[in-house]
C-alpha positions in Angstrom: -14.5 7.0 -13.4 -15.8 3.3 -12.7 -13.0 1.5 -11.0 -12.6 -2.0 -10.3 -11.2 -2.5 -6.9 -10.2 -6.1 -6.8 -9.6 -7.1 -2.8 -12.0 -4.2 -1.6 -12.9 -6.4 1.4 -8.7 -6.5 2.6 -7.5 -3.5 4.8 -5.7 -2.1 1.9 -9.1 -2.2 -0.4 -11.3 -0.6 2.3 -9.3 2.4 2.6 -8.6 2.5 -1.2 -12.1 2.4 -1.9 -13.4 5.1 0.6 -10.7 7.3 -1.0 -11.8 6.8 -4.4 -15.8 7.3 -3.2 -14.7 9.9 -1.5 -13.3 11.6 -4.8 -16.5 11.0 -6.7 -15.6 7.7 -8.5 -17.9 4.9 -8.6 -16.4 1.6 -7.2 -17.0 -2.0 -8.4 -15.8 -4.0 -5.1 -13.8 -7.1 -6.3 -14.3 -9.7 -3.5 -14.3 -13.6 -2.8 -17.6 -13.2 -0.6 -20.0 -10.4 -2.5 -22.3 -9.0 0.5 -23.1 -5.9 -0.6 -25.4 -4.7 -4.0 -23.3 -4.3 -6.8 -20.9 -6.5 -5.6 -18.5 -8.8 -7.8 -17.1 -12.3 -6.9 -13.8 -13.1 -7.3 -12.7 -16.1 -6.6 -8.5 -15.7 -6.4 -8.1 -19.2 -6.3 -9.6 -20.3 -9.7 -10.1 -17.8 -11.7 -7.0 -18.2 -13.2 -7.8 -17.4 -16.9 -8.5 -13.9 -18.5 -11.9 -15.5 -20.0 -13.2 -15.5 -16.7 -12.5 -12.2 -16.0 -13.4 -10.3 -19.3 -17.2 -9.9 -18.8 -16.5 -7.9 -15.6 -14.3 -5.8 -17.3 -17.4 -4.1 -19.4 -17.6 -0.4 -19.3 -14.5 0.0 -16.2 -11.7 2.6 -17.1 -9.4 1.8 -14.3 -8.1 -1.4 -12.6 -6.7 -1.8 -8.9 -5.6 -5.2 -7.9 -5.1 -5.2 -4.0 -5.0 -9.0 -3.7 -2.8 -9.8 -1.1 -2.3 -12.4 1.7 0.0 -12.5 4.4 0.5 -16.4 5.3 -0.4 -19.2 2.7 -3.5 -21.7 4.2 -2.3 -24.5 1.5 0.8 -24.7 -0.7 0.9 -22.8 -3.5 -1.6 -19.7 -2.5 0.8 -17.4 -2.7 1.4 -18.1 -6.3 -2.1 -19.0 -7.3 -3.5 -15.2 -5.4 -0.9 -12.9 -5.8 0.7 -14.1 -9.3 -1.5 -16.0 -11.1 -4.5 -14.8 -11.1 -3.7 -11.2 -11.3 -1.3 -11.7 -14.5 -5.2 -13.3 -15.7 -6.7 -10.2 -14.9 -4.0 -8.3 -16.3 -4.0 -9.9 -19.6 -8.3 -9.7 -20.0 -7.1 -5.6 -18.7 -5.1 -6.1 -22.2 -7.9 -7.5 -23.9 -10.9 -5.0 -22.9 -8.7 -2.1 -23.5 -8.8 -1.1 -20.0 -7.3 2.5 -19.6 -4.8 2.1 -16.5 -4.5 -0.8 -14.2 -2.5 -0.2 -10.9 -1.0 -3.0 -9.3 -0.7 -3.0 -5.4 2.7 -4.9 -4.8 5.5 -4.5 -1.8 8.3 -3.0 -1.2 11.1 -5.7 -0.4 15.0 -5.6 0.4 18.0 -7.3 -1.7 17.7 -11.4 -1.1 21.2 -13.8 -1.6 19.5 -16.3 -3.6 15.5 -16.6 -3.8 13.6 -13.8 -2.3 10.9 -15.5 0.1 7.3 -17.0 -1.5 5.5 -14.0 -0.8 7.9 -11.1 -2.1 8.8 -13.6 -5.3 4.6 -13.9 -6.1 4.5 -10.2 -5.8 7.2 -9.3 -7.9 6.2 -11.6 -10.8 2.7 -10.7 -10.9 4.2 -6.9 -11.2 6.3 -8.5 -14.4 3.0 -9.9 -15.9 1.4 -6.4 -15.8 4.5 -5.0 -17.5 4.1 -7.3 -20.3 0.8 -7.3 -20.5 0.0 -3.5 -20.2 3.4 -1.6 -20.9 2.3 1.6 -20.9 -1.0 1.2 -19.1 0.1 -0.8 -16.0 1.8 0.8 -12.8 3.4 -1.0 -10.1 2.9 0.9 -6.7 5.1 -1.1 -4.2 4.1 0.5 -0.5 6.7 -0.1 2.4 5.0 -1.9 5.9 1.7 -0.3 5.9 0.2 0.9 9.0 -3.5 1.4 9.8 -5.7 0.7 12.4 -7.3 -2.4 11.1 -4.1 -4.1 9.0 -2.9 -7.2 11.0 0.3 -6.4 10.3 0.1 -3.3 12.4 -2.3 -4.9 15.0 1.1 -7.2 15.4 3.1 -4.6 15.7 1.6 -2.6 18.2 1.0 -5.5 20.5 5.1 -6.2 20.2 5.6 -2.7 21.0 3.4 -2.8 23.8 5.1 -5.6 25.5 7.4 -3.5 28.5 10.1 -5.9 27.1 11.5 -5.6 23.5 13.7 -8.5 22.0 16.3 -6.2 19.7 17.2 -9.2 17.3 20.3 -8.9 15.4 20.3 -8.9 11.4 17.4 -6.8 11.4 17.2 -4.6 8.8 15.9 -1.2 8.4 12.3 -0.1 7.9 10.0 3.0 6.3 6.7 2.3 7.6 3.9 4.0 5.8 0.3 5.4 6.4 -2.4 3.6 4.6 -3.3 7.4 3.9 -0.7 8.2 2.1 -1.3 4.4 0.0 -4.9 5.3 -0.4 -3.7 8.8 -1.6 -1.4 7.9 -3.8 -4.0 5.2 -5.8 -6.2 8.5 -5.7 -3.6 10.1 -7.7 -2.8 7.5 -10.1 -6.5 6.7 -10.8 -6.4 10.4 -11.9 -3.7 10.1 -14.0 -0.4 10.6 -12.6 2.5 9.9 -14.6 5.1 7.6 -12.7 8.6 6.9 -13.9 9.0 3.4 -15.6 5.3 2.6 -14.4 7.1 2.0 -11.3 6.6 3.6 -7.8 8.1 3.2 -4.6 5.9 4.1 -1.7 8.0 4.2 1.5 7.2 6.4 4.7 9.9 9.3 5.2 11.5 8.3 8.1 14.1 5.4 8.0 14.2 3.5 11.5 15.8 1.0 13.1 13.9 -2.5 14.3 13.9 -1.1 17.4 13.5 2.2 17.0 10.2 1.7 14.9 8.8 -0.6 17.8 9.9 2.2 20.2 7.9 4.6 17.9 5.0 2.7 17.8 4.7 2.5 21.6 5.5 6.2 22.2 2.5 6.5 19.7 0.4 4.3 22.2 1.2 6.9 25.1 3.6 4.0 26.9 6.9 5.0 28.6 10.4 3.3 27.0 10.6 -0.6 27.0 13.5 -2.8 28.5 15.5 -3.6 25.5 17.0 -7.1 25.2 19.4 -7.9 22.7 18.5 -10.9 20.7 21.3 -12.8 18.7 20.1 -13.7 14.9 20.1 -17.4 15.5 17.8 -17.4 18.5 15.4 -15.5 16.6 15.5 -17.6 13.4 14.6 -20.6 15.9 12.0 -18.5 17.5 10.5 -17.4 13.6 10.2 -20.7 12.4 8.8 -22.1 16.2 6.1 -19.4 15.6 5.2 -20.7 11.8 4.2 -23.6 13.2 1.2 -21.9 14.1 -1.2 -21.1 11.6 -2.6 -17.3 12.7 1.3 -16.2 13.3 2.4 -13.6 11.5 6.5 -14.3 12.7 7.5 -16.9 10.1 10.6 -17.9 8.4 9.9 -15.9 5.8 9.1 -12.5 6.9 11.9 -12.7 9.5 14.1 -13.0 6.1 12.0 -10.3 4.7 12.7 -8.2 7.8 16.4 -9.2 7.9 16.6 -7.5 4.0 14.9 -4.2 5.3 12.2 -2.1 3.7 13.5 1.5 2.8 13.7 3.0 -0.4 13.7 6.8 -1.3 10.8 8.6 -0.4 11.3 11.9 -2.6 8.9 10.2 -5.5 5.9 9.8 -3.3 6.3 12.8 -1.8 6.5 14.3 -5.4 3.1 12.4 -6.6 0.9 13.5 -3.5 2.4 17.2 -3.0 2.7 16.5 0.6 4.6 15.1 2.9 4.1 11.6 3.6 2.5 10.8 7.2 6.1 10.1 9.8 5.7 7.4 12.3 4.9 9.9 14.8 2.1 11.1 13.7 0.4 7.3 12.7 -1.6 7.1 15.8 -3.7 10.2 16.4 -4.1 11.1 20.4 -7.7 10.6 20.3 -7.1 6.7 19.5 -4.5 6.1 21.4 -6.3 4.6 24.3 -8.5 2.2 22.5 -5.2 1.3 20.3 -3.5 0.8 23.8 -6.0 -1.4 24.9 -6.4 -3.3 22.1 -2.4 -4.2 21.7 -2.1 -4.9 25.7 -5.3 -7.2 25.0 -3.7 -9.3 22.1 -0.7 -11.0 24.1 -2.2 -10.6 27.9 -4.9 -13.4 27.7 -2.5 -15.4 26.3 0.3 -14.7 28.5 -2.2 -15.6 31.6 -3.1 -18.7 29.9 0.3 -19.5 29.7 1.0 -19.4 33.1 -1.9 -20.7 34.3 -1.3 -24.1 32.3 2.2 -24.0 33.5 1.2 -24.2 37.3 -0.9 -27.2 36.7 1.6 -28.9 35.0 4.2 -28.6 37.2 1.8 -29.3 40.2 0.8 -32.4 38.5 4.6 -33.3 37.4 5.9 -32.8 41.2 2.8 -35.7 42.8 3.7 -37.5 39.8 6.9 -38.1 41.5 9.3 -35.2 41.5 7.9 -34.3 44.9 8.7 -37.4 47.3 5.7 -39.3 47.1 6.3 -40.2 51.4 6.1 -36.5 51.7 2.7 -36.2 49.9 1.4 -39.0 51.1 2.5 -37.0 55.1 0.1 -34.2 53.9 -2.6 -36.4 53.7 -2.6 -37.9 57.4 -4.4 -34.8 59.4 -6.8 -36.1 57.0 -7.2 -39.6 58.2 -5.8 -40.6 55.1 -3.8 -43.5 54.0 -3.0 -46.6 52.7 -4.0 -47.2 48.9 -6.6 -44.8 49.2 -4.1 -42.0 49.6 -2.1 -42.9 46.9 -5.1 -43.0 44.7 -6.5 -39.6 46.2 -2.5 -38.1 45.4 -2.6 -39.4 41.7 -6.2 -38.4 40.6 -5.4 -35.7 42.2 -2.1 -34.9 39.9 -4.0 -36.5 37.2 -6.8 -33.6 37.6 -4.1 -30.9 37.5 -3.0 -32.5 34.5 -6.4 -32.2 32.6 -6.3 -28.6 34.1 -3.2 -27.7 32.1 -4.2 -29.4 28.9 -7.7 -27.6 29.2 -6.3 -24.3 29.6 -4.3 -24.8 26.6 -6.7 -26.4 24.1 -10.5 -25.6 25.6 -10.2 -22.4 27.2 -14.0 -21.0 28.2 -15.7 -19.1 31.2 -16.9 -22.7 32.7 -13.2 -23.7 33.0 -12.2 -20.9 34.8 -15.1 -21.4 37.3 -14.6 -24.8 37.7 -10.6 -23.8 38.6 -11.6 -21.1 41.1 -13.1 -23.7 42.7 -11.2 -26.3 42.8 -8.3 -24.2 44.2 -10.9 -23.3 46.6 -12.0 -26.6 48.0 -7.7 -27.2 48.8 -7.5 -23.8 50.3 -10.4 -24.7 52.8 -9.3 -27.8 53.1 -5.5 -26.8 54.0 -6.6 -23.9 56.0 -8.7 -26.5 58.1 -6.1 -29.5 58.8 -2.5 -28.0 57.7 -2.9 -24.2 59.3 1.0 -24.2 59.0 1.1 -23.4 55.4 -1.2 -20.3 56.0 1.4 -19.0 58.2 4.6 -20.5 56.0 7.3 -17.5 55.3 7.4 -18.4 51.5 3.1 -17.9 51.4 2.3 -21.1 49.2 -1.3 -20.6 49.7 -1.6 -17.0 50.1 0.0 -17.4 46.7 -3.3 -18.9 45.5 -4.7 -15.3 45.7 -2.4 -13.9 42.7 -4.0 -17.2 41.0 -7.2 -16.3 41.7 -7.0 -13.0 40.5 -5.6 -14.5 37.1 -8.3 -16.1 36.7 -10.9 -13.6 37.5 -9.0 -11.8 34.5 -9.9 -15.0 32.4 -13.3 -15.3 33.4 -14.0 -11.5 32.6 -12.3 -11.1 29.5 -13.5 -14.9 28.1 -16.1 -14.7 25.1 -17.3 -18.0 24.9 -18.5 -20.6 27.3 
């Protein structure tokens, strides 16, 4: 069959497509950015009327739409890419007599009052293809996907490979599902498989707890048991909405309410449509890639982490010569120098001044020249301590032997750092 695959570039698409290819169908990718032959362009922000989507409609039996973002990049995305334009698409489906169009929309808990943006989009664009196409349009609504290259599950993994798991409260329950069992069940449908009320649930067959699906994910990973930490509701609310304020988060307001509601429904239908049993959380990550996996998830929050800390000690260094620290004291530490007078208190605040750019730099203009020009600059004051204030070398607490754990971090950087 010719299939349009709308979204063939997403994670979902990719493994949607090689499934149908696979089977023998011939796939017309749906993407914003065509790169390969054959491709078509879709632009999900304006094409927002079923004119514009007619002529690509010519000759296709079968319609997927696997549009789907997970955080808006202006107001009103969510409405204009996972609503609007499909219900377009769905009503030129109408039009060009399309034989079956399968909508790819999300599984999603009960809501007091307005579900979140996302879930709400979803849902109504699964209402368009119902009026639209009654008895040509099916709804598949898969629970949290995982798959190796989703960024959902890339989140995931690196929460569950932190040694310490916040446990909030509220959290609801969760069925996560393999995008082999999604690909398999498009498969299917794209075949012809009748679904009850043009409606199907696709949840995993295990029903875990917030914590116990983080724990599964990192037993998957070949990690031992985390520390847990209870989390009270409120703290992470603040935390969710703390994290939206950055723009490549996936921990927002929203899908914290999302994950408060749960995502489980009843797996028997699935199960029923693929003749299988769905893919348990235990068997998601093969042993074969659970190294690289592992790598990959303790790579996503260690760099950061690192920088973190690294900012942190030159911001509280600068902070205590700024005049936390007694500024006769600092000025003491410079007299084996030969040091005093206004020249020492200018020496002691460019000094703290440098410490300061330090910590903004780590933060905002991270690079492999940085971390050089750190290492040496902690450096030059470990020679120059170890030549006229000994003392500290030999001090019980180690202040400056410290500087080798710092040194090491930064070593980390410098290796790990892929830009200049």
């Amino acid at each position: 069959m010719k299939v349009l695959l709308c979204g063939a570039d997403g994670f979902l698409g990719r493994a949607i497509a090689g499934a149908l290819e696979a089977a023998g169908h011939r796939v017309l990718r749906g993407v914003h950015h065509p790169r390969l032959a054959g491709d078509v362009a879709i632009d999900y922000q304006t094409d927002l009327s079923p004119e514009v989507s007619l002529p690509r409609l010519a000759g296709v039996d079968v319609v997927i739409n696997a549009i789907g973002i997970l955080r808006e990049r202006q107001p009103g995305d969510f409405e204009r890419i996972h609503h609007r334009a499909p219900a377009a698409l769905f009503a030129a489906c109408a039009a060009a007599g399309v034989g079956r169009v399968i909508q790819i929309s999300a599984l999603g808990g009960e809501f007091q009052g307005e579900p979140p943006p996302y879930l709400a989009s979803k849902h109504a664009a699964d209402k368009a293809l119902w009026q639209s196409l009654p008895d040509r349009g099916v709804v598949l609504r898969p629970g949290l996907v995982f798959g190796r290259d989703g960024a959902s599950t890339r989140f995931f993994l690196a929460l569950a490979s932190l040694p310490l798991h916040a446990d909030p409260a509220g959290a609801g329950a969760v069925q996560p599902v393999h995008v082999d069992d999604v690909a398999s069940a498009v498969l299917r449908l794209v075949e012809g498989a009748v679904v009850p009320s043009c409606l199907l649930e696709l949840p995993g067959p295990r029903r875990l707890s917030y914590a116990g699906w983080l724990a599964s994910y990192r037993a998957g990973l070949g990690l031992p048991p985390a520390l847990s930490l209870p989390l009270p509701g409120f703290l992470m609310a603040a935390s969710a909405r703390l994290a939206g304020l950055f723009p490549t988060s996936l921990l927002t307001a929203d899908t914290w309410a999302m994950l408060k509601a749960g995502n489980t429904a009843d797996p028997g239908p699935a199960r029923g449509l693929l003749g299988h049993p769905l893919k348990a959380p235990d068997e998601f990550i093969a042993p074969d890639e659970a190294e690289a996996l592992r790598l990959r998830a303790l790579a996503a929050w260690r760099r950061p982490m690192l920088r973190v800390v690294l900012a942190t000690i030159w911001l509280i260094t600068a902070l205590l010569s700024f005049g936390v620290y007694p500024v006769e004291s600092s000025l003491a530490l410079l007299a084996p120098f030969g040091i005093s007078g206004t020249l020492a208190l200018a020496l002691l605040y460019g000094a703290s001044l440098l410490d300061l750019a330090m910590a903004g730099l780590t933060v905002w203009r991270p690079g492999r020249r940085l971390w050089l020009a750190q290492l040496a600059l902690m450096a030059g004051y470990t020679v120059l301590i170890a030549w006229k204030l000994p003392e500290f070398l030999l001090h019980p607490f180690g202040p400056i032997l410290k500087n080798l754990a710092v040194a090491a971090l930064l070593f980390i950087l410098y290796a790990e750092e892929d830009k200049s």
